[in-house]
C-alpha positions in Angstrom: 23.6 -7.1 -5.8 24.9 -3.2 -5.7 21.9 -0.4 -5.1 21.7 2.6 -6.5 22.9 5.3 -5.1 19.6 6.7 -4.0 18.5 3.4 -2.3 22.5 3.4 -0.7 21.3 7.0 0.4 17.6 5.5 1.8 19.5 3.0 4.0 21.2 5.7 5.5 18.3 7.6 7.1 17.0 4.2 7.7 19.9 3.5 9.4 20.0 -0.2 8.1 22.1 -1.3 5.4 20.7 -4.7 4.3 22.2 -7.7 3.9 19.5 -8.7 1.4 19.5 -5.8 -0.6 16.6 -7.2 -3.0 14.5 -7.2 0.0 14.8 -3.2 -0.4 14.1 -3.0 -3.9 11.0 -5.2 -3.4 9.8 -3.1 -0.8 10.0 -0.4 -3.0 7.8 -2.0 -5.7 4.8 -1.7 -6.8 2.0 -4.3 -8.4 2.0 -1.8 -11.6 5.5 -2.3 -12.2 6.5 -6.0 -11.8 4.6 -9.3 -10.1 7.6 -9.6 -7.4 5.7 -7.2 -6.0 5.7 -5.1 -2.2 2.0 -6.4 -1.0 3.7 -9.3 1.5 6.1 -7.3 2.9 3.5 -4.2 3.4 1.3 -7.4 5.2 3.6 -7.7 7.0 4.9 -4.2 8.1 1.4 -3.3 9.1 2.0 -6.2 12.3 5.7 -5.1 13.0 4.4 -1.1 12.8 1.3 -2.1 15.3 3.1 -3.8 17.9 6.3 -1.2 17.6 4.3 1.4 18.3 1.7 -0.1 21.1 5.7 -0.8 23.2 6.3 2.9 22.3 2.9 3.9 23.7 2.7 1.4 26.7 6.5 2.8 27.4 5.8 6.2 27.4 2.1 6.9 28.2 2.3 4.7 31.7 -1.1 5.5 32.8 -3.6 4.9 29.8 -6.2 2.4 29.7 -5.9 0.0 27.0 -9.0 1.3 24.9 -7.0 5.0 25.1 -3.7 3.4 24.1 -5.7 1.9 21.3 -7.2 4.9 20.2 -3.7 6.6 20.0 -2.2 4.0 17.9 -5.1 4.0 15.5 -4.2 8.1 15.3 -0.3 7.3 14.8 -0.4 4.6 12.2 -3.3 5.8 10.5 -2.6 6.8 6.6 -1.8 10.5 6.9 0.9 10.0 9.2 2.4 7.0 7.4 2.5 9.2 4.2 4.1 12.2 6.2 6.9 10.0 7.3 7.5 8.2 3.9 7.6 11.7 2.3 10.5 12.7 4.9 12.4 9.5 3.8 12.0 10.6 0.7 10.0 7.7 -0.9 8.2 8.7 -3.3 11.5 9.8 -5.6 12.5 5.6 -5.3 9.1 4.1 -5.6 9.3 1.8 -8.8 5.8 2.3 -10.3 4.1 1.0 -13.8 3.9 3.7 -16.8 0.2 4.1 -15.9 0.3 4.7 -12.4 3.2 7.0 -12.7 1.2 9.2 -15.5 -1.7 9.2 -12.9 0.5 11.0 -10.3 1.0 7.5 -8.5 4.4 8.9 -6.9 2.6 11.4 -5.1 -0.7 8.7 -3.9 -1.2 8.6 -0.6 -2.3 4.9 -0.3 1.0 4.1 -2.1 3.1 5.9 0.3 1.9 4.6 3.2 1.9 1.0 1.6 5.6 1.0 0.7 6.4 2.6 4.2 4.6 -0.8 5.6 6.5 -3.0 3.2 10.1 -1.6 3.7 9.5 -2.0 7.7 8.5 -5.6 6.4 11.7 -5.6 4.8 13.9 -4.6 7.3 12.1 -7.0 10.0 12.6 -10.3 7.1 16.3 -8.7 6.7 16.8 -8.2 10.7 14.7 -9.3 12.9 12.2 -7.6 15.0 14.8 -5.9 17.4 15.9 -3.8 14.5 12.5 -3.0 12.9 11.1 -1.3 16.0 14.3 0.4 16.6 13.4 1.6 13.2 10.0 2.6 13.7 11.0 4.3 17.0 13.4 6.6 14.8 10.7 7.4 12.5 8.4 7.9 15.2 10.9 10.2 17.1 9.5 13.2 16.4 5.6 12.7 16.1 3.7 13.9 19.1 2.5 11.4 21.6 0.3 12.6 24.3 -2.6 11.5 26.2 -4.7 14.1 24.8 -4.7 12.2 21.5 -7.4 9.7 22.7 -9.9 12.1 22.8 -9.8 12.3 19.0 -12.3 10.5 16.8 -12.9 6.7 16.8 -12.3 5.2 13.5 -14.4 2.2 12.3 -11.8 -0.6 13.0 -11.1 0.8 16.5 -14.7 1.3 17.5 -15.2 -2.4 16.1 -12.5 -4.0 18.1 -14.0 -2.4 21.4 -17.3 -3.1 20.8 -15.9 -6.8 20.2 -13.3 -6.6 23.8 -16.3 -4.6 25.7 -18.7 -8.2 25.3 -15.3 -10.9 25.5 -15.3 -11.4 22.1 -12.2 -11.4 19.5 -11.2 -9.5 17.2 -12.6 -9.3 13.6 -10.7 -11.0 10.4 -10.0 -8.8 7.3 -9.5 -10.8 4.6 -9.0 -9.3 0.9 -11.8 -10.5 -1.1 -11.6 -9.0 -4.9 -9.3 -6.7 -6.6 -10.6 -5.2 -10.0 -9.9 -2.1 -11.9 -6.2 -1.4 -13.6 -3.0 -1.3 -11.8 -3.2 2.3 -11.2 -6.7 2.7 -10.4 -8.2 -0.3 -8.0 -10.6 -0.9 -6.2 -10.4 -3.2 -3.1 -12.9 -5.3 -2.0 -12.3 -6.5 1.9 -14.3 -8.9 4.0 -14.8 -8.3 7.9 -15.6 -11.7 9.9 -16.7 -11.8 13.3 -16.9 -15.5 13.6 -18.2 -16.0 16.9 -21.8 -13.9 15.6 -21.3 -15.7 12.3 -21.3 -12.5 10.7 -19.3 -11.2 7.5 -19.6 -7.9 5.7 -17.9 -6.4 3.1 -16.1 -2.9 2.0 -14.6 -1.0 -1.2 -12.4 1.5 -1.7 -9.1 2.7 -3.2 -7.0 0.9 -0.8 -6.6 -2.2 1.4 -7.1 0.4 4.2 -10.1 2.3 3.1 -11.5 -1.2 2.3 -11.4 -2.6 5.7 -12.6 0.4 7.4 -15.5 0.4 5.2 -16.1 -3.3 6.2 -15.9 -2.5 10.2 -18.1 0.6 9.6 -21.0 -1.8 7.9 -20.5 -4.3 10.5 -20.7 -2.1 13.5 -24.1 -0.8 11.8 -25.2 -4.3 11.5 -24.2 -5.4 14.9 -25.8 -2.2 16.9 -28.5 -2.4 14.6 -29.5 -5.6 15.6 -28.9 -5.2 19.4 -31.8 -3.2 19.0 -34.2 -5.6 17.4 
């Protein structure tokens, strides 16, 4: 299949011309606009984007401690910088979104952004390998700051969670997707957090998968610290 010019135009700052091309246009789509949908390949990008960036960081930052290299990656792949570097590929002009989101200013949503920047790392990864989908998140990643100073900033809920879970020898939490409602355009995500070896699950909403599942680990670290105190 032929792209159109402005996804022939996208693979050229991606620096990947696929040999799937669909895989692109999927990427690039949105539930509001068709079931073949980007949500898989945006599961999958967030896992090729992690361990990308945790090389970068154990590469360049040679003499961190694991719980400071973790903090920094929560800071680099967090949603404002995701959306700050699909903005600079220019993503939100090839987005394919449903009528309703796009009247609702769905080009211009952050959760959206950074979701189809997840996906079309997916993409490249399922067209590529892995080899060339950290070589691409290394490009994109080329000129955001990385220092050491970064672990200093503020522990989000998932990264607190996960070392309060390493700290004791325990593993890490599941996140599972437990309910979507609301219209295309305006969702709400319902995400459970599982720490199976306290037999423990709580649940968080919000706008996105992300906000979701930080909601989740913030009621579970209340629940867990809370009862270490009974």
């Amino acid at each position: 299949m032929a792209l159109s010019p402005s996804l022939q135009s996208l693979q050229q700052k991606l620096g990947h011309v696929f040999a799937t091309p669909s895989l692109l246009e999927m990427s690039l789509t949105h539930r509001s606009f068709s079931a073949d949908h980007n949500e898989r390949l945006e599961f999958l990008g967030d896992s090729v984007l992690n361990l990308a960036v945790s090389g970068l960081l154990y590469g360049r930052l040679t003499d961190l401690p694991e719980g400071d290299l973790s903090r920094i990656r929560a800071n680099l792949v967090k949603q404002d910088t995701l959306v700050i570097l699909a903005k600079d590929l220019g993503l939100s002009a090839v987005i394919r979104l449903g009528e309703g989101e796009l009247k609702t200013g769905g080009r211009q949503r952050p959760s959206i952004l950074a979701d189809a920047l997840e996906a079309v790392i997916g993409a490249v990864f399922m067209d590529a390998g892995y080899p060339k989908a950290e070589q691409l998140v290394h490009h994109l990643f080329r000129n955001v700051e990385v220092n050491p100073r970064m672990s200093a900033l503020g522990k989000d809920p998932k990264t607190e969670l996960q070392e309060w879970l390493q700290g004791r020898r325990m593993n890490l939490p599941n996140y599972k997707v437990a309910q979507v409602s609301g219209a295309a355009h305006q969702q709400t995500f319902v995400v459970a957090c599982e720490v199976a070896e306290l037999g423990r699950t709580e649940q968080g909403s919000g706008s996105s998968r992300r906000t979701a599942e930080q909601a989740a680990a913030a009621r579970m670290l209340q629940q867990l610290k809370t009862h270490k105190k009974q």
